[in-house]
ROSE-4610 file (N, C-alpha, C; in Angstrom, 1 decimal, always signed):
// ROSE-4610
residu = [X/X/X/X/X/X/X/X/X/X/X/X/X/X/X/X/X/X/X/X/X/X/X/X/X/X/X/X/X/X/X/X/X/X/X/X/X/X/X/X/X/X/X/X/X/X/X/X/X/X/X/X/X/X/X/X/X/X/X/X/X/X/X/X/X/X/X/X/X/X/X/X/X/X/X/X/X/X/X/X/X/X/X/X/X/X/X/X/X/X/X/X/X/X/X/X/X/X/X/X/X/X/X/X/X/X/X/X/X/X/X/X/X/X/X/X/X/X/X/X/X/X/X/X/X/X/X/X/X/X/X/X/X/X/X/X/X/X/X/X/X/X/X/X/X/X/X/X/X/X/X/X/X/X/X/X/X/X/X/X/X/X/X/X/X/X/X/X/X/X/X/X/X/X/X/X/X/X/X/X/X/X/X/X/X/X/X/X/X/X/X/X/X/X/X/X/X/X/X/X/X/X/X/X/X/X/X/X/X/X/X/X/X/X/X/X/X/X/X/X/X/X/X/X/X/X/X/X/X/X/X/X/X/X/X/X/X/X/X/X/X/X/X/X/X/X/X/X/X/X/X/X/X/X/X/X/X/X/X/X/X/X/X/X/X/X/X/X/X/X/X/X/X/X/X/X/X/X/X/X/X/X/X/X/X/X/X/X/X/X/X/X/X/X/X/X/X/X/X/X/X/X/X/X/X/X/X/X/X/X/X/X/X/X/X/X/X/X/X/X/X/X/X/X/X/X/X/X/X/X/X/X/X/X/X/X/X/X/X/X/X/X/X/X/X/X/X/X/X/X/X/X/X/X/X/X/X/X/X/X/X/X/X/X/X/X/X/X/X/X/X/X/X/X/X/X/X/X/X/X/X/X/X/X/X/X/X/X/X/X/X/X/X/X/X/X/X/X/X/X/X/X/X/X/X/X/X/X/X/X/X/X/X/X/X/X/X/X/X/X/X/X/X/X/X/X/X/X/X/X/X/X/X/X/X/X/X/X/X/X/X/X/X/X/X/X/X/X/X/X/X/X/X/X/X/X/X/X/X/X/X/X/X/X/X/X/X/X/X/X/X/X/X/X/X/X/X/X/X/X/X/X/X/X/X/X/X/X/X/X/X/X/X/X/X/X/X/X/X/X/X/X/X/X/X/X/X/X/X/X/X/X/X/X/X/X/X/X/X/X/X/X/X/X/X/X/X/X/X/X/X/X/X/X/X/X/X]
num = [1/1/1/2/2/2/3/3/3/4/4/4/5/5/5/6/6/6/7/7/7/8/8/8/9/9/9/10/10/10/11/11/11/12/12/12/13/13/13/14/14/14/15/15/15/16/16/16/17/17/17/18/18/18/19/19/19/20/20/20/21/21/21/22/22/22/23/23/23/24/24/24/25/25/25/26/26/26/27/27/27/28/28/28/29/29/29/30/30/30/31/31/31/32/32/32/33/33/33/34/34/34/35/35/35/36/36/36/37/37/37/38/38/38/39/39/39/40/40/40/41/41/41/42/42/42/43/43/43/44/44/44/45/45/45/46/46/46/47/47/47/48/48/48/49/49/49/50/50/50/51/51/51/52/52/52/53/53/53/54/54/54/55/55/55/56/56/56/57/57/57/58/58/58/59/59/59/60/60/60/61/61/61/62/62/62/63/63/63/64/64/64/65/65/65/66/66/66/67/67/67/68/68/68/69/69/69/70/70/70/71/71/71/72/72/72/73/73/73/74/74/74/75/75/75/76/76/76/77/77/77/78/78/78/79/79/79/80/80/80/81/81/81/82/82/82/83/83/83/84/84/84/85/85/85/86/86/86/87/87/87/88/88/88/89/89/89/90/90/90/91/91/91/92/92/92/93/93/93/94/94/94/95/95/95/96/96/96/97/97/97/98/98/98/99/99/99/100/100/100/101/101/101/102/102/102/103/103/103/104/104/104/105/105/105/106/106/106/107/107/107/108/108/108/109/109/109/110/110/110/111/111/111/112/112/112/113/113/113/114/114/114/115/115/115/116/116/116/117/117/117/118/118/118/119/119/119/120/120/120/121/121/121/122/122/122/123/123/123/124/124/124/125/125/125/126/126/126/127/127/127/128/128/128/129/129/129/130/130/130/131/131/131/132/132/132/133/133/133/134/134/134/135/135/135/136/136/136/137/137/137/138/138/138/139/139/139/140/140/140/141/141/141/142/142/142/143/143/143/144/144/144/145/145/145/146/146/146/147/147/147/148/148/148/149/149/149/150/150/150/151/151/151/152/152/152/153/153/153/154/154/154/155/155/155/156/156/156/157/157/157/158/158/158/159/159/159/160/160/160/161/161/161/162/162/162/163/163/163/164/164/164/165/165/165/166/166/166/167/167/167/168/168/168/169/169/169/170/170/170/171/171/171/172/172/172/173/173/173/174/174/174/175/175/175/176/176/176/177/177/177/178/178/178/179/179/179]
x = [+174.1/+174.0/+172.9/+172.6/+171.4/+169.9/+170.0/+169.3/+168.9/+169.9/+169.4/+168.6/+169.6/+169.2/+167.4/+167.4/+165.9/+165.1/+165.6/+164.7/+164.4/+165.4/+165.5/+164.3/+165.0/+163.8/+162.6/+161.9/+160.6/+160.1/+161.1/+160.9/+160.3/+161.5/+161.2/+159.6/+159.8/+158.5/+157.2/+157.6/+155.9/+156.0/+156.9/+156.8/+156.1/+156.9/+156.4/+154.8/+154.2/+153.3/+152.0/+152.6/+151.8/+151.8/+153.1/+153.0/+151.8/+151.8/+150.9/+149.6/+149.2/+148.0/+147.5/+148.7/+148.1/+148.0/+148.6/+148.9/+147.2/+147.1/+145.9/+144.6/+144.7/+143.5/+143.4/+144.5/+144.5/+144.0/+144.4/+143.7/+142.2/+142.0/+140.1/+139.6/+140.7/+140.0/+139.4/+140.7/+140.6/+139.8/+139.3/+138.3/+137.1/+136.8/+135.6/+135.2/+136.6/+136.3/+135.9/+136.6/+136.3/+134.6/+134.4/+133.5/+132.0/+132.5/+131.4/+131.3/+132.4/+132.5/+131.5/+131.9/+131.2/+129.4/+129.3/+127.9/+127.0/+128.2/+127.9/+127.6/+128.2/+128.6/+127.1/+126.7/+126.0/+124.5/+124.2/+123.0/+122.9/+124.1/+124.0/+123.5/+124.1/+123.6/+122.4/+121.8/+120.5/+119.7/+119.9/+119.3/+119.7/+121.0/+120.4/+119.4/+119.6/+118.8/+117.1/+117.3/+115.7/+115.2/+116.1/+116.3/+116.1/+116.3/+116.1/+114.8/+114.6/+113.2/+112.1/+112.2/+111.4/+111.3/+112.5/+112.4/+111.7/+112.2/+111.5/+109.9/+109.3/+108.1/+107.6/+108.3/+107.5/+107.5/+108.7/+108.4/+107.4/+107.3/+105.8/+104.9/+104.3/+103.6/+102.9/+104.2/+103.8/+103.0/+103.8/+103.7/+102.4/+102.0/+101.1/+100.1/+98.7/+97.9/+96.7/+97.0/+96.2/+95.2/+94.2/+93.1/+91.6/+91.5/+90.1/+89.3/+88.0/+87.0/+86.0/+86.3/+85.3/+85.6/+85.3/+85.0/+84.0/+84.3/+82.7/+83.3/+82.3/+82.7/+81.8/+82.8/+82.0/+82.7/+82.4/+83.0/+83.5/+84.7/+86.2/+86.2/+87.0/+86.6/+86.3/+86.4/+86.4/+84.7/+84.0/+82.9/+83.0/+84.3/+84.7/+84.5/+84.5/+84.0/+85.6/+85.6/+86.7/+86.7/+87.7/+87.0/+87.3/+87.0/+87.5/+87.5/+88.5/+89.3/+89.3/+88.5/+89.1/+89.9/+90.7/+92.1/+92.0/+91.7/+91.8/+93.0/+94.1/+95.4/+95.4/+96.1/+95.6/+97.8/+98.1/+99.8/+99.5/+100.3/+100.0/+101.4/+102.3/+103.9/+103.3/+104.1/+103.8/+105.2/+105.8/+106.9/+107.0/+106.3/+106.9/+105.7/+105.8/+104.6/+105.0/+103.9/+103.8/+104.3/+105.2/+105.0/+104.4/+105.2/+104.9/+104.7/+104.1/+103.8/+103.6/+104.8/+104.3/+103.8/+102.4/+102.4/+101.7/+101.1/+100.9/+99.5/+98.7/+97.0/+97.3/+96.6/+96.8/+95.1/+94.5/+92.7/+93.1/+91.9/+92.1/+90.5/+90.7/+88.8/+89.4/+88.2/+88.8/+90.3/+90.7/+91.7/+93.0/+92.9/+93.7/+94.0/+95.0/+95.2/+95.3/+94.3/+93.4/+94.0/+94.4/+95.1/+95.7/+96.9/+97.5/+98.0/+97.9/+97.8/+99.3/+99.6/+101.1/+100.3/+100.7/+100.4/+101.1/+102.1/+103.0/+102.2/+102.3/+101.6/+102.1/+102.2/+103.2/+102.3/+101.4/+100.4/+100.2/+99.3/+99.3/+99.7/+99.3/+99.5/+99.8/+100.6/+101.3/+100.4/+100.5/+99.4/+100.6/+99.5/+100.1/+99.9/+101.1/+101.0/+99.7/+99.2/+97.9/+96.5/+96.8/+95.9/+95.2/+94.2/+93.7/+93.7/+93.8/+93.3/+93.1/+92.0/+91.3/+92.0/+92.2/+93.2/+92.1/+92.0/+91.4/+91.9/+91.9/+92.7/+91.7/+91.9/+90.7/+91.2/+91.5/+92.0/+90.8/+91.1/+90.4/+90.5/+88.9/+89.3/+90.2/+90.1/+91.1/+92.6/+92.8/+94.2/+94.5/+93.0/+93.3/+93.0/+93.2/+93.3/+91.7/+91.5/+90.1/+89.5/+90.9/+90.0/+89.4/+90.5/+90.1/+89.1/+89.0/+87.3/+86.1/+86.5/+85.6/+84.9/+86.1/+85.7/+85.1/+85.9/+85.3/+83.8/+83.3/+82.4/+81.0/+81.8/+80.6/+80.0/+78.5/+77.8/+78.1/+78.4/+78.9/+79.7/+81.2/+82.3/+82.3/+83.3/+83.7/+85.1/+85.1/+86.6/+87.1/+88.5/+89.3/+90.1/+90.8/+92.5/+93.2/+94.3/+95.8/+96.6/+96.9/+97.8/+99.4/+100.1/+101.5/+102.9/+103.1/+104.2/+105.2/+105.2/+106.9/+108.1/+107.2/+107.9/+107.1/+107.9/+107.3/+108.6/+107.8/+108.7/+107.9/+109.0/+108.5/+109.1/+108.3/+108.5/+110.0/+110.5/+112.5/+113.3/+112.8/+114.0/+114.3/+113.5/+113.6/+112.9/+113.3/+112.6/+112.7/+111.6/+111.5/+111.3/+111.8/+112.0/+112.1/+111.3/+111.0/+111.1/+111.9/+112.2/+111.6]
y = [+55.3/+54.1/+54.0/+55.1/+55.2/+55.2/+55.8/+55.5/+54.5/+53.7/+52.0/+51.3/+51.7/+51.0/+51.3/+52.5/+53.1/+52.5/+51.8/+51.4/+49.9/+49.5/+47.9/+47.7/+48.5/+48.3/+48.3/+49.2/+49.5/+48.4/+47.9/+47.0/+45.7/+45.4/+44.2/+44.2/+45.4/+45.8/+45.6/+46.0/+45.9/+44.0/+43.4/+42.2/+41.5/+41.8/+41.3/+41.7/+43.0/+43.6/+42.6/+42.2/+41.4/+40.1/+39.5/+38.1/+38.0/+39.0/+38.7/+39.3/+39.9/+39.6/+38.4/+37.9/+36.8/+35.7/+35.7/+34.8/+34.9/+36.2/+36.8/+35.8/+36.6/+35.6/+34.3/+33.4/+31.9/+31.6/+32.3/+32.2/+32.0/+33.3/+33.5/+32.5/+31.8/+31.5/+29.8/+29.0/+28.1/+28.4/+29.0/+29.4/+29.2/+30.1/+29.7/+27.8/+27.5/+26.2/+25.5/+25.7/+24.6/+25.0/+26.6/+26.8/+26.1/+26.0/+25.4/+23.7/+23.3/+21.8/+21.7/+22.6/+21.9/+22.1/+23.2/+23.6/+22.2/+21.7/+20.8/+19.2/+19.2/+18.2/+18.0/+19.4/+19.5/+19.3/+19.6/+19.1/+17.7/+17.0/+15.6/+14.7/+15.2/+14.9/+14.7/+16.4/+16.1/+15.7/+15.7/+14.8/+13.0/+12.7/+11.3/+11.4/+11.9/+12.0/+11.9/+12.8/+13.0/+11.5/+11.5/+9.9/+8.9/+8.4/+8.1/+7.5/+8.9/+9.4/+8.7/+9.0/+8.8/+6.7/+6.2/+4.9/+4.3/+5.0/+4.7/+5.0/+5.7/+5.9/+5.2/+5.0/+3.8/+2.8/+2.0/+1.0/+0.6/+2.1/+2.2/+1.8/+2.6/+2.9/+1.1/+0.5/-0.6/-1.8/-1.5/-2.6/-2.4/-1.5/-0.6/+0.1/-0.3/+1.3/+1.7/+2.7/+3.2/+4.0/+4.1/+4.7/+5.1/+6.8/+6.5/+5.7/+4.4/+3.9/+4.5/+5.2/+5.9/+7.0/+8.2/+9.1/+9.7/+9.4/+10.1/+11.3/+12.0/+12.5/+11.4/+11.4/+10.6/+11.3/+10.6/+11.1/+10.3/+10.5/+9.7/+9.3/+8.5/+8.2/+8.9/+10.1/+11.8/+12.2/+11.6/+12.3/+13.6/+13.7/+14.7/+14.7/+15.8/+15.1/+15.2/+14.0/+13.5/+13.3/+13.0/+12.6/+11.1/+10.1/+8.8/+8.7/+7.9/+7.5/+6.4/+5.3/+4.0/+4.1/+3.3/+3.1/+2.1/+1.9/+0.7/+0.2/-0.7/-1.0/-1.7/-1.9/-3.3/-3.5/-4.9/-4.7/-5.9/-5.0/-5.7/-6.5/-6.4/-6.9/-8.6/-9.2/-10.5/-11.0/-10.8/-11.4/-10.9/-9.8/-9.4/-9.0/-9.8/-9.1/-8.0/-6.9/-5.5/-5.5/-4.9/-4.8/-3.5/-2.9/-1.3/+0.1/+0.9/+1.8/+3.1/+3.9/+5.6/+6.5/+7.0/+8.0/+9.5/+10.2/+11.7/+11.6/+11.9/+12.4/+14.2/+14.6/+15.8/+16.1/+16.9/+16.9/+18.5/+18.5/+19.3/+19.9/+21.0/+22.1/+23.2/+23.6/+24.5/+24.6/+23.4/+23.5/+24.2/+23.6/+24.5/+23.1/+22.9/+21.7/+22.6/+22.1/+22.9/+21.9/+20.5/+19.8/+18.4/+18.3/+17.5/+16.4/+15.4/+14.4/+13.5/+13.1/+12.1/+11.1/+10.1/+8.4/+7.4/+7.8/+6.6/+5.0/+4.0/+2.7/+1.9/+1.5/-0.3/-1.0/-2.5/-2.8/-4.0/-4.9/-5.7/-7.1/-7.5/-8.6/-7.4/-8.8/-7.9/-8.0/-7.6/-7.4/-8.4/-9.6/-10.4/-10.3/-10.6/-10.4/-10.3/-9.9/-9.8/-10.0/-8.8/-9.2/-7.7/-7.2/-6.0/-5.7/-4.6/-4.8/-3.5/-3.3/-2.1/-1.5/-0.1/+0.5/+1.8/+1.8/+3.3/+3.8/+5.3/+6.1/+7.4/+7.8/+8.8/+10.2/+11.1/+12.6/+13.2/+13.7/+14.5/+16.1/+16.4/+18.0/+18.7/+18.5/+19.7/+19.9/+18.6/+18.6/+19.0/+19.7/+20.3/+21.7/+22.4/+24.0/+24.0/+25.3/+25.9/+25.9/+26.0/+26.2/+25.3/+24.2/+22.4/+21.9/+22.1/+21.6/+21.9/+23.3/+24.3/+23.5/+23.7/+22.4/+21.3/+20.7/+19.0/+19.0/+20.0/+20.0/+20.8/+21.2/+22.0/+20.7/+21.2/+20.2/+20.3/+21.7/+22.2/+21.4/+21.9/+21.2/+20.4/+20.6/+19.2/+19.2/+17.7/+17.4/+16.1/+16.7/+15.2/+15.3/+14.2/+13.8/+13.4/+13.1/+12.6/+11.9/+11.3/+10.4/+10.5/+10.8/+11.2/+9.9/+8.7/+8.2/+8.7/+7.8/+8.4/+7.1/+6.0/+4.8/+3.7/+2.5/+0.9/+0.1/-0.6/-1.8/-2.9/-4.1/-5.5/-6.4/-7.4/-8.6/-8.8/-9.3/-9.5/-8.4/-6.9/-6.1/-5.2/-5.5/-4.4/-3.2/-2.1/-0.6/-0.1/+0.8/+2.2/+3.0/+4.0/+5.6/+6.5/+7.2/+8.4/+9.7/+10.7/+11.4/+13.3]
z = [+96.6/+97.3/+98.3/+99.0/+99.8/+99.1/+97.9/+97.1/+96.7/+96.6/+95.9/+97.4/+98.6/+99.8/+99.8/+99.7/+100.1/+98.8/+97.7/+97.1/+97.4/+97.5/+97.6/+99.1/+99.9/+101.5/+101.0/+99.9/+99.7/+98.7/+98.0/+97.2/+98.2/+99.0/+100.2/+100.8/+101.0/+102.2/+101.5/+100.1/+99.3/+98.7/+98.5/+98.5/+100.1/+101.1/+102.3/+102.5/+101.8/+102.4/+101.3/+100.2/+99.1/+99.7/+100.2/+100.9/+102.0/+103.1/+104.1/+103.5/+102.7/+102.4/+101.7/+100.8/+100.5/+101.2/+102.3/+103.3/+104.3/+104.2/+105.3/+104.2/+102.6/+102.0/+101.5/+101.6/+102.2/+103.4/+104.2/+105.8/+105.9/+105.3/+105.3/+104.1/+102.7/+102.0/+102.7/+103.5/+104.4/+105.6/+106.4/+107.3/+106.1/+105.5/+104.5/+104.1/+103.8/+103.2/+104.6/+105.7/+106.9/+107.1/+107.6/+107.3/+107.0/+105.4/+104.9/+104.3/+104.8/+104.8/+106.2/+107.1/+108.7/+108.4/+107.4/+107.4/+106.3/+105.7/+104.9/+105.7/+106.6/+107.8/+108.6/+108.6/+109.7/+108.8/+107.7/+106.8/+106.8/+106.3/+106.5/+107.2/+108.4/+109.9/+109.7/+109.7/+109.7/+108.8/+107.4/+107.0/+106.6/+107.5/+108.0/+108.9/+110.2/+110.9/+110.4/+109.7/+109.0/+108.2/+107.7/+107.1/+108.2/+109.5/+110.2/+110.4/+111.2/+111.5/+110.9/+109.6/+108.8/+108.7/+108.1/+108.1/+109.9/+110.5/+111.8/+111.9/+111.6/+111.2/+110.7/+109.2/+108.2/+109.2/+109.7/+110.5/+111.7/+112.4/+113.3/+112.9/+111.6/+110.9/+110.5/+110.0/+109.4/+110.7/+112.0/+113.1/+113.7/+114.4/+114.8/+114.4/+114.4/+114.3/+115.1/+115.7/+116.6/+116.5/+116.8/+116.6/+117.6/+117.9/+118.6/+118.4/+118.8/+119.1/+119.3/+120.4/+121.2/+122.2/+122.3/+123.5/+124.1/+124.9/+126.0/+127.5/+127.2/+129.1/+130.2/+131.1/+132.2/+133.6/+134.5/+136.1/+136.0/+136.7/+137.0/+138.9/+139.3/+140.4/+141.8/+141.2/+142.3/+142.2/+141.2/+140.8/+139.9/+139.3/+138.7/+137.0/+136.8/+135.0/+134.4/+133.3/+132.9/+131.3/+130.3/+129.5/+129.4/+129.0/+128.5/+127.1/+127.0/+125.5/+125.5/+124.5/+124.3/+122.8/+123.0/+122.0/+121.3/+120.1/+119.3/+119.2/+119.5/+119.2/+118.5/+117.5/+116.3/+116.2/+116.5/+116.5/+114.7/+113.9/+112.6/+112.1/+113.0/+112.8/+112.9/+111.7/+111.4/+112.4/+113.1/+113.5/+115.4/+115.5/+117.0/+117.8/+118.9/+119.9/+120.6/+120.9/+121.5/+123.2/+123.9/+124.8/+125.5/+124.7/+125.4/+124.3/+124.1/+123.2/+123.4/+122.9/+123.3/+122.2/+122.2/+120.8/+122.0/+121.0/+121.3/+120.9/+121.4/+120.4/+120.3/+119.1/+119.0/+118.6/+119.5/+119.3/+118.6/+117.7/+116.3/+116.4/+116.5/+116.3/+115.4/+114.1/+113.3/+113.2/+112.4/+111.8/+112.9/+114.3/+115.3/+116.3/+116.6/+117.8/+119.6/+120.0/+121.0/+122.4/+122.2/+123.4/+123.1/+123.5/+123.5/+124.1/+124.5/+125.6/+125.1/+126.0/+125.7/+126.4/+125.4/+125.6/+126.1/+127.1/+126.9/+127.3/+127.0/+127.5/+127.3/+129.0/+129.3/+129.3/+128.5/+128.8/+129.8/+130.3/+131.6/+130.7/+129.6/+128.6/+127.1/+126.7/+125.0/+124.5/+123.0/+122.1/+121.2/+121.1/+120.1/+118.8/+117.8/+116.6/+116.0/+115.2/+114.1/+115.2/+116.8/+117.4/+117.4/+118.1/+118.4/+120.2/+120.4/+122.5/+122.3/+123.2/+123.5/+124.7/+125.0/+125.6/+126.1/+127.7/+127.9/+128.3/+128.6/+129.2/+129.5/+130.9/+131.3/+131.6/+131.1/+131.2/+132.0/+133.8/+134.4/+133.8/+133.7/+133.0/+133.6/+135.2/+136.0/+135.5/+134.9/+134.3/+132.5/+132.3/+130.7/+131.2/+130.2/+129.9/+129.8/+130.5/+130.2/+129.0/+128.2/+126.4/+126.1/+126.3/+125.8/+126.8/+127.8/+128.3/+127.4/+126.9/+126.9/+125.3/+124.8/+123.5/+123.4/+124.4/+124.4/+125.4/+126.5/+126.0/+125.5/+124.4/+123.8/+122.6/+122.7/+121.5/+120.0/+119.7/+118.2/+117.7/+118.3/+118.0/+117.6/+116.5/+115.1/+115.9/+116.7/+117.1/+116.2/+115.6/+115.0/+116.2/+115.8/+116.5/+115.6/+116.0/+114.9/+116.2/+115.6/+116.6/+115.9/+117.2/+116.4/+117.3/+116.8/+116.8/+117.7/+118.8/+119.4/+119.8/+120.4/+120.6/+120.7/+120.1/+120.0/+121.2/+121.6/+122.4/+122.0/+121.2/+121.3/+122.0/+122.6/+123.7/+123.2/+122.0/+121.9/+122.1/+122.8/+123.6/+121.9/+120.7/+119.9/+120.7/+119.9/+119.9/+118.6/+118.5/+117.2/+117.9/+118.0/+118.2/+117.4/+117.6/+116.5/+117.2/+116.8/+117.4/+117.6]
C-alpha cells in the first residue's frame, strides 16, 4: 500500500512538475507575443511618423522655396566682420499668404557641413501668394566657430549650402512642421 502511495505522489508531482512548466512556457510564450506586438507598435508609430514628416515636407516643399541670392562678408554694426545672407523667399502656395518661416542653412566645404545657422523668421509684411521678398540675415563671426570663419573666409573654398525645412506659418493660423 505504501508502495502504491509512493507511486501515485511521484506520479502527481511529475504531472504538477509538467503543468508548471508548461504554465512557465505559456508565460514566456505570452511575454514574447506582447513583446513583439509592442515592438511592432512601436515601428508603426514611427513610420507614421516618418510618414508624416515626409507629407509635411512635400507640403513645405511645394509652398515655399528658399534659396541663397547672395553672400558677402561685410562689418556689421560693431565694425566687426560678419557675414550677410540675402534670402530669396519665393511663397508658391496658390491659396495662403506667408507669415512666418523656420528653416536651417547647412554650409557644406569638401563634402563636410562645417556650420550651421537656424533661421527662424517672423517677417514685417507676409509674403503674398505667387510673390518673392528678399530676406537678410547677418551672422557676426564672433558668434561662429573658428573653423567656419576660417572657411568662409578663405578665397579657395568651394562653399554650397542646403537649406533644411523646419516650419511654415500662413496668415489663416495653418502650420507645417517638420520634425
Amino acid at each position: 500500500m505504501n508502495l502504491l502511495k509512493s507511486i501515485a505522489f511521484i506520479l502527481l508531482s511529475s504531472i504538477l512538475a509538467v503543468s508548471t512548466a508548461n504554465a512557465e512556457n505559456d508565460s514566456k510564450q505570452q511575454k514574447n507575443t506582447q513583446k513583439s506586438v509592442q515592438q511592432k507598435n512601436k515601428k508603426d508609430t514611427k513610420r507614421d511618423k516618418n510618414s508624416k514628416d515626409n507629407e509635411n515636407l512635400k507640403l513645405f516643399n511645394e509652398s515655399v522655396n528658399i534659396k541663397i541670392s547672395q553672400a558677402n562678408i561685410v562689418a556689421d554694426d560693431n565694425n566687426k566682420q560678419a557675414l550677410r545672407l540675402t534670402y530669396l523667399v519665393e511663397n508658391k502656395s496658390a491659396d495662403n499668404d506667408i507669415l512666418a518661416l523656420h528653416w536651417v542653412t547647412g554650409f557644406v566645404s569638401n563634402k563636410t557641413t562645417f556650420f550651421i545657422q537656424d533661421m527662424p523668421a517672423k517677417f514685417q509684411t507676409v509674403i503674398k501668394r505667387g510673390t518673392k521678398l528678399e530676406f537678410i540675415s547677418i551672422i557676426p563671426f564672433d558668434e561662429m566657430p573658428e573653423n567656419a570663419r576660417k572657411i568662409f573666409l578663405s578665397k579657395n573654398a568651394k562653399i554650397d549650402s542646403v537649406i533644411g525645412a523646419k516650419s511654415l506659418t500662413f496668415t489663416d493660423g495653418k502650420k507645417i512642421d517638420i520634425k
